[in-house]
C-alpha positions in Angstrom: 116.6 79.7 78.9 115.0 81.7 81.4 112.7 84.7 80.3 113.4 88.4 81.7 110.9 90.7 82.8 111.7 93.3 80.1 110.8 97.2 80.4 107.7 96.2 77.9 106.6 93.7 80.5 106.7 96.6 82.8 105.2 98.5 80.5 101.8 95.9 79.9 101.4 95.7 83.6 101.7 99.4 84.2 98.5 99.5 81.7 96.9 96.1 82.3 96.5 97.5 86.1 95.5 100.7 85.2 92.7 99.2 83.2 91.8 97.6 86.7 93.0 93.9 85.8 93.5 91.9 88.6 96.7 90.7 90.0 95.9 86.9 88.5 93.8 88.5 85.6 97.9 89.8 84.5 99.5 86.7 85.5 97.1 85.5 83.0 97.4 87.4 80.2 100.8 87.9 80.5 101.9 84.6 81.0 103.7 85.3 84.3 103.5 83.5 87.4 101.1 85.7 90.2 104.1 86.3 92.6 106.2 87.7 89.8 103.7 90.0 89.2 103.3 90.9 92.8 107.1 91.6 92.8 107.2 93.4 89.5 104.0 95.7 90.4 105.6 96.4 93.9 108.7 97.5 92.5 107.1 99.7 90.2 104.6 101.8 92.9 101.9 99.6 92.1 99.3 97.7 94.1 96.2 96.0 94.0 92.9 97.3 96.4 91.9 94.2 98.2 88.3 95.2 98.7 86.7 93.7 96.2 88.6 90.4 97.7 87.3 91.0 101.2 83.8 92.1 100.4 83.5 88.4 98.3 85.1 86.8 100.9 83.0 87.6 103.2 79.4 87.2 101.1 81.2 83.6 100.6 81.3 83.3 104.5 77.4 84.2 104.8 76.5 81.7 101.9 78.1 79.2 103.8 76.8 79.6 107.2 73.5 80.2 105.7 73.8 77.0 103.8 75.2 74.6 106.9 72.1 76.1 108.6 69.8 74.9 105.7 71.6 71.5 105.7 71.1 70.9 109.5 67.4 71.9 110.0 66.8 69.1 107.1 69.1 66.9 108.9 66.7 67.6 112.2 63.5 67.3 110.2 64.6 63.7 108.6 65.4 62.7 112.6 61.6 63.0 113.1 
């Protein structure tokens, strides 16, 4: 049998992301799958600041060039 997104569900997400869970932080702890609670949260007003998301995305992006560009000067400095 298929579980329902009760009124107390709504009620644990209205709090959970108050608290300043994340969207898969909820999925989580409520045992949800992350597009149900994107669908629940829209309906009820809510959303989820993608900042935080796009700041670490993009430190990840530095780390990574920064880290090919380690990786190819030893590359050039075995070649020698």
């Amino acid at each position: 049998m298929a579980r329902t997104f009760s009124a107390e569900d709504a009620e644990t997400l209205r709090q959970l992301h108050a608290d300043g869970i994340s969207r898969n932080g909820i999925a989580r702890q409520m045992g949800w799958s992350v597009g149900t609670i994107t669908n629940h949260a829209e309906h009820l007003g809510l959303s989820f600041d993608r900042e935080g998301v796009r700041a670490a995305s993009d430190a990840r992006q530095v780390d990574l060039k920064d880290r090919r560009q380690h990786i190819q000067d030893r590359l050039l400095t075995l070649r020698r």
